[in-house]
C-alpha positions as YAML, in Angstrom:
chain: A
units: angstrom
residues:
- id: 1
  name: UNK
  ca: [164.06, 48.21, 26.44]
- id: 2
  name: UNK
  ca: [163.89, 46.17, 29.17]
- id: 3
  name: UNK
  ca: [166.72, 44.49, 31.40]
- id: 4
  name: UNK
  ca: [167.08, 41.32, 33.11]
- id: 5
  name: UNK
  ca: [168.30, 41.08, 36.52]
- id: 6
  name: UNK
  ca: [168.76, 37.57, 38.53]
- id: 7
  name: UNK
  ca: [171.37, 36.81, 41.91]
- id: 8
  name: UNK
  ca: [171.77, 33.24, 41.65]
- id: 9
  name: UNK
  ca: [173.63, 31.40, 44.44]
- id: 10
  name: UNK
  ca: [177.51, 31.97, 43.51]
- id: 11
  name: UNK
  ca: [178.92, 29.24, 45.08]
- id: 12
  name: UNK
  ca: [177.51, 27.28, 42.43]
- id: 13
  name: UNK
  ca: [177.25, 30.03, 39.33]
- id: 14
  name: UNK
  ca: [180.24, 31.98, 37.72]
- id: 15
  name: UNK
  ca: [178.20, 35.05, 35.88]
- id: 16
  name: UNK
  ca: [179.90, 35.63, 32.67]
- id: 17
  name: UNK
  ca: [178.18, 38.75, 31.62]
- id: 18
  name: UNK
  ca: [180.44, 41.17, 34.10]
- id: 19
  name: UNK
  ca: [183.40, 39.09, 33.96]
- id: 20
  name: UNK
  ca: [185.87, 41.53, 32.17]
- id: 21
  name: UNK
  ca: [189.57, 40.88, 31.88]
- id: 22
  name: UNK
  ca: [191.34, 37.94, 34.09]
- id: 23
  name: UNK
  ca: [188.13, 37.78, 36.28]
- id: 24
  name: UNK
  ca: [185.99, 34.77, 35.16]
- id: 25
  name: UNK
  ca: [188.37, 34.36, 32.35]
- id: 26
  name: UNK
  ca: [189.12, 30.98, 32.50]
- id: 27
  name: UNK
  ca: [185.18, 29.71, 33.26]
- id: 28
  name: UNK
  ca: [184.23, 31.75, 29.89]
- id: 29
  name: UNK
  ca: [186.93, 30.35, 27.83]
- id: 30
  name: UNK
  ca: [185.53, 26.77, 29.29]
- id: 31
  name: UNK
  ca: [182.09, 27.06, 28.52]
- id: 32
  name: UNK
  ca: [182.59, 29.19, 24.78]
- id: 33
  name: UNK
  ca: [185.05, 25.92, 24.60]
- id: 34
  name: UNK
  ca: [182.40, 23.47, 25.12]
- id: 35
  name: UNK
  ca: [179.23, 25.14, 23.00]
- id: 36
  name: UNK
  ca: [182.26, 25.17, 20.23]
- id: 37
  name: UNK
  ca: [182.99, 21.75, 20.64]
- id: 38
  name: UNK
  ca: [179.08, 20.54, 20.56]
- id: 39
  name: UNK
  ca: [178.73, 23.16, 17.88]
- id: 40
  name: UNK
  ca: [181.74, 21.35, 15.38]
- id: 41
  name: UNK
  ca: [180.97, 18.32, 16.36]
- id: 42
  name: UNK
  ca: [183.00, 15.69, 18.80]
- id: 43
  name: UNK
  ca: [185.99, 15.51, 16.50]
- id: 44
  name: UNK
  ca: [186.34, 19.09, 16.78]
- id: 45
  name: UNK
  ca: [186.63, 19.30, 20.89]
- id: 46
  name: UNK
  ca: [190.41, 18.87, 20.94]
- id: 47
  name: UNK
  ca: [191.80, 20.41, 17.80]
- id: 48
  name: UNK
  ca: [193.91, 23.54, 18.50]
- id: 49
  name: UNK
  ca: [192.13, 25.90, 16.51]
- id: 50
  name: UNK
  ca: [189.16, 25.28, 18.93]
- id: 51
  name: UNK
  ca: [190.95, 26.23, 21.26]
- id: 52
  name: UNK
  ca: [192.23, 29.29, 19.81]
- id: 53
  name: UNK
  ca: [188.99, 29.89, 18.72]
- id: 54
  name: UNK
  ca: [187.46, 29.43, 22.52]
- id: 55
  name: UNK
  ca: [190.66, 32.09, 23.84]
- id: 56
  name: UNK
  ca: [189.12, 34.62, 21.04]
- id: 57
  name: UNK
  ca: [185.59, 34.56, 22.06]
- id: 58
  name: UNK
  ca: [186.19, 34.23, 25.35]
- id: 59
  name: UNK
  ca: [188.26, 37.99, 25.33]
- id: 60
  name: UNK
  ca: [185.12, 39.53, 23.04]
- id: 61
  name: UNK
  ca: [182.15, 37.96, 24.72]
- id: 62
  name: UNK
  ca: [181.87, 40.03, 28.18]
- id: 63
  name: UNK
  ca: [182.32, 43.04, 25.74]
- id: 64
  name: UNK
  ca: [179.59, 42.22, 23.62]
- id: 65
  name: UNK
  ca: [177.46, 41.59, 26.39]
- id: 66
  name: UNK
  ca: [177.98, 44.65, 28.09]
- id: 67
  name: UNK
  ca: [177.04, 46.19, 24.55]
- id: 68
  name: UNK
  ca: [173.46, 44.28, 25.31]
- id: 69
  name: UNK
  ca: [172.61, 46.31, 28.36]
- id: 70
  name: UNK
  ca: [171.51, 43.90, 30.41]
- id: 71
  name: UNK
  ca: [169.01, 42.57, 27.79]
- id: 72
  name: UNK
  ca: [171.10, 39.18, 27.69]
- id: 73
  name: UNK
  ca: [173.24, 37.34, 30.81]
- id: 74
  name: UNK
  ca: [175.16, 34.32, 31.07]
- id: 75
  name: UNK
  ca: [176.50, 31.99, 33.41]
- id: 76
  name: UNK
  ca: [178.66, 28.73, 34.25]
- id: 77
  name: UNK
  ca: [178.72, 25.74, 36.56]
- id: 78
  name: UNK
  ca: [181.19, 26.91, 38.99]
- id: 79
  name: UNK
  ca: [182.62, 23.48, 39.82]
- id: 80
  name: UNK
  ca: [182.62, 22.70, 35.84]
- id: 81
  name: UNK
  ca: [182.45, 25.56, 33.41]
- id: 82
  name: UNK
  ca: [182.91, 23.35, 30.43]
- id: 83
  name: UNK
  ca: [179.53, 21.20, 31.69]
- id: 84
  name: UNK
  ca: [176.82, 23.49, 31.96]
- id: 85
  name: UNK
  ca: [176.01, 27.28, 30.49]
- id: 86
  name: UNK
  ca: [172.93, 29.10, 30.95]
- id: 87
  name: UNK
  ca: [172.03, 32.35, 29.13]
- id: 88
  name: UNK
  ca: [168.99, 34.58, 29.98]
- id: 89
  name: UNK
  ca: [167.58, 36.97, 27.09]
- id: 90
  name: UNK
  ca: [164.65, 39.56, 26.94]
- id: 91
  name: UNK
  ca: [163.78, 40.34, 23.37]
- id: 92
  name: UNK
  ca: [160.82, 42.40, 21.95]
- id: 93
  name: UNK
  ca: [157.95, 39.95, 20.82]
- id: 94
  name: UNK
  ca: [157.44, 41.23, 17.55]
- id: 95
  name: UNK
  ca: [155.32, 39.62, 14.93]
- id: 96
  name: UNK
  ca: [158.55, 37.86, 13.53]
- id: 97
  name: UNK
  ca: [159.72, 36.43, 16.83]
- id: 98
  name: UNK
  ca: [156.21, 34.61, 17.49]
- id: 99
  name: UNK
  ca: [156.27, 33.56, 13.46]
- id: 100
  name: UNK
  ca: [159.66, 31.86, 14.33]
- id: 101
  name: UNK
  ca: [158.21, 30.43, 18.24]
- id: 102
  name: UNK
  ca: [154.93, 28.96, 16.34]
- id: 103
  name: UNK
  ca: [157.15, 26.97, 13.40]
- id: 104
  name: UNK
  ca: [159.67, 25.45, 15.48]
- id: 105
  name: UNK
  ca: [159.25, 21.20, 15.40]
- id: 106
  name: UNK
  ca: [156.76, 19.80, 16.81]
- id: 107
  name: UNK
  ca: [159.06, 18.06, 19.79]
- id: 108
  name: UNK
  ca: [159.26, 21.71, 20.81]
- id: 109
  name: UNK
  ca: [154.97, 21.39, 22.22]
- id: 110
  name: UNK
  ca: [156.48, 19.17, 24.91]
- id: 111
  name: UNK
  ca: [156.31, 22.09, 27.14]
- id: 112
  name: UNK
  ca: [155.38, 22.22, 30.84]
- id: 113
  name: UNK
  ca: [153.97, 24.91, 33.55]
- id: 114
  name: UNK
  ca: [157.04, 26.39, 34.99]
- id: 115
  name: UNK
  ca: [156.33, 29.01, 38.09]
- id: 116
  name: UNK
  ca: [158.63, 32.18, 38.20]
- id: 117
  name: UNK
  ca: [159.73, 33.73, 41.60]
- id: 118
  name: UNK
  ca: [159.61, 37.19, 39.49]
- id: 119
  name: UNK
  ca: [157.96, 36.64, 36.46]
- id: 120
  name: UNK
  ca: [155.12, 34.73, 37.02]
- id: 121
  name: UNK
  ca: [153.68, 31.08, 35.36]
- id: 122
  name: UNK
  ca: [155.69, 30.54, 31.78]
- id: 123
  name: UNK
  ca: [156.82, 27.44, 30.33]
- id: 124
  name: UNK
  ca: [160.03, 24.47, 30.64]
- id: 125
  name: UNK
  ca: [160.92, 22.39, 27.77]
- id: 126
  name: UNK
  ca: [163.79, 19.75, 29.01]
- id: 127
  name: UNK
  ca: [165.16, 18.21, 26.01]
- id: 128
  name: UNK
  ca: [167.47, 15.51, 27.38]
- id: 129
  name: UNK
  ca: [168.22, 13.41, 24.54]
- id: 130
  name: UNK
  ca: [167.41, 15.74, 21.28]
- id: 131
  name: UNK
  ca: [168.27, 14.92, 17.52]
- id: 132
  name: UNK
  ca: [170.63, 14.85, 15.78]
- id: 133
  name: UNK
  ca: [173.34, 14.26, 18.55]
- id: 134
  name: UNK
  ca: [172.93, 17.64, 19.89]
- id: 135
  name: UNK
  ca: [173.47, 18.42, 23.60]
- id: 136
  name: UNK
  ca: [170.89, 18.48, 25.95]
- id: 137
  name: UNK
  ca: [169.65, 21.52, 27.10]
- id: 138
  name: UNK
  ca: [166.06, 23.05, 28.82]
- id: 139
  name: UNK
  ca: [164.33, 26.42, 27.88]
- id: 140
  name: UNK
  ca: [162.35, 28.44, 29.77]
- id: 141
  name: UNK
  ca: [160.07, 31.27, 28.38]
- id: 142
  name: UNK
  ca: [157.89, 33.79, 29.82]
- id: 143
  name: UNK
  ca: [155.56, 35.58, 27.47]
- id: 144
  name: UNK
  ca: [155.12, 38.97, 28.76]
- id: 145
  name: UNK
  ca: [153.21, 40.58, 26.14]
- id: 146
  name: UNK
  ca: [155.44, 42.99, 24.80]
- id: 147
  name: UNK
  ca: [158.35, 41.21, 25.70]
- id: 148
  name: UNK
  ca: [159.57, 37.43, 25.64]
- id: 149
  name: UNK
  ca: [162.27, 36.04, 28.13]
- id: 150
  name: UNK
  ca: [164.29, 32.85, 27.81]
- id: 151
  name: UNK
  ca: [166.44, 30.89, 29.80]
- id: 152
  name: UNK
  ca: [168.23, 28.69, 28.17]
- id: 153
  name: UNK
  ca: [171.05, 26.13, 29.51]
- id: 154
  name: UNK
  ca: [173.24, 23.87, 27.42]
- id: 155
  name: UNK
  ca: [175.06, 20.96, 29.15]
- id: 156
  name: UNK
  ca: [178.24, 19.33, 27.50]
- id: 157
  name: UNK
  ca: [177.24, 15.63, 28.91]
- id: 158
  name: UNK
  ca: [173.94, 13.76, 28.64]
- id: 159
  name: UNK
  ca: [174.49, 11.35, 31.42]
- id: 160
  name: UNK
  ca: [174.75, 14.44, 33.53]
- id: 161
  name: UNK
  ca: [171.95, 16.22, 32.44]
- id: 162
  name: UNK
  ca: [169.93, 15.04, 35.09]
- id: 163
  name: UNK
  ca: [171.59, 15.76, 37.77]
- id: 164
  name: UNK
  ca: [172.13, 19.84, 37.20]
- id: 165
  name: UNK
  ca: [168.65, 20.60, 35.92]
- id: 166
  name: UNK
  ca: [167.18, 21.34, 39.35]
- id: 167
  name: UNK
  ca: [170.01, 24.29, 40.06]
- id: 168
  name: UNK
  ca: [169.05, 25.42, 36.88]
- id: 169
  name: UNK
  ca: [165.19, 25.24, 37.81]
- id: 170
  name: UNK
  ca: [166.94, 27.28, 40.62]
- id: 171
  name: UNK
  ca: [168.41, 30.20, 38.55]
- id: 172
  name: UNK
  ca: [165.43, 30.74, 36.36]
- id: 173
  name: UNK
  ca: [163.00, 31.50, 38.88]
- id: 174
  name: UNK
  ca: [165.65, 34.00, 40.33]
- id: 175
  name: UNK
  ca: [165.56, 35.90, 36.50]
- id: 176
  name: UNK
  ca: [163.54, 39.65, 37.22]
- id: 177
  name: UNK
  ca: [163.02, 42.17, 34.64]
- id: 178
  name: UNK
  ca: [163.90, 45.74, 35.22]
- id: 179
  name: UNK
  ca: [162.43, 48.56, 33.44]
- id: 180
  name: UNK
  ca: [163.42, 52.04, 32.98]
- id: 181
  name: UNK
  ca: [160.23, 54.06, 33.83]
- id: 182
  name: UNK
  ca: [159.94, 58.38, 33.09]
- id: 183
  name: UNK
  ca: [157.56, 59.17, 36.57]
- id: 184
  name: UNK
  ca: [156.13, 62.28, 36.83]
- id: 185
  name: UNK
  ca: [154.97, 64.13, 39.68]
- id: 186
  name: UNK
  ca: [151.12, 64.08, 37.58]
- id: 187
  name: UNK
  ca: [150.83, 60.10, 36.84]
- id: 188
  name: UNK
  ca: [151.99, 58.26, 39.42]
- id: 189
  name: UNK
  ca: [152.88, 54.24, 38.18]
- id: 190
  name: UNK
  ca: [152.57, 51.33, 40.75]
- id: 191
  name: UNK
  ca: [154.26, 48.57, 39.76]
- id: 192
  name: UNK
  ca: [152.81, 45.22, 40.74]
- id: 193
  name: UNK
  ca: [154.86, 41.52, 40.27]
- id: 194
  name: UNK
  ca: [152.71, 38.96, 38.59]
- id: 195
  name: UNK
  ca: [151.05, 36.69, 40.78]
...
């Protein structure tokens, strides 16, 4: 399977994926915090079991990440963890996945051309004001053929949105996929980027 690499500019990302123990811990338990909070609801943001519930996830998270091998990685706003999360994930494009891609609403067709540094021309869906009350958030996808990879980043306040899209634009054109390759010394493989 696989991996995704990306170095985004870390004076303005906290990556949450490699963040074990007291490092990072307090920008995971503010963003887990937040996509609880838009999750329950408004009423929910400041009840305490939210916040125990944010401490929880925040100690399992870089564990279950690490379990993903690279095929999923996550980052914060550094200056506001509880505004802004972005998660990258490669997953196999099986006949299911593109079932599920094809049904979603039609809102979701409101795609444009978005160029990769890495991974070539895909697509960027900016949702600033969706239904239902949700939180705004962009998606960015990259059909590779055997493989589909998202980027997808949530932010906690709509008037904001705006404003942090372009560093976002930023850290999904730095996204890569790395593959584990068996060479032999009979069938050499040259790998070329996408153009």
């Amino acid at each position: 399977m696989p991996r995704l690499h990306a170095e985004p500019d870390r004076s303005l990302w906290v990556p949450v994926t490699d963040s074990l123990g007291f490092r990072g811990r307090r920008a995971r338990k503010a963003a887990i915090g937040m996509l609880l909070s838009q999750a329950k609801g408004a009423d929910a943001s400041g009840s305490k079991r939210g916040g125990f519930s944010a401490w929880a996830m925040s100690q399992a998270v870089p564990f279950l990440m690490r379990k993903a091998d690279g095929r999923v990685l996550v980052w914060v706003w550094k200056a506001e963890p509880d505004l802004l999360v972005v998660m990258a994930q490669v997953q196999a494009a099986t006949p299911e996945v593109r079932i599920a891609r094809a049904s979603m609403p039609i809102e979701y067709d409101d795609t444009e051309e978005f160029r990769g540094t890495y991974l070539g021309v895909g697509e960027k869906l900016v949702m600033p004001h969706p239904a239902g009350g949700r939180p705004p958030f962009a998606t960015y996808t990259w059909d590779l053929g055997t493989h589909l990879v998202t980027v997808t980043a949530v932010c906690g306040d709509r008037e904001r949105f705006g404003t942090v899209v372009g560093e976002v634009d930023e850290l999904a054109r730095e996204i890569r996929v790395v593959d584990d390759l068996t060479v032999d010394e009979a069938a050499p493989v040259l790998r070329i980027d996408p153009v």
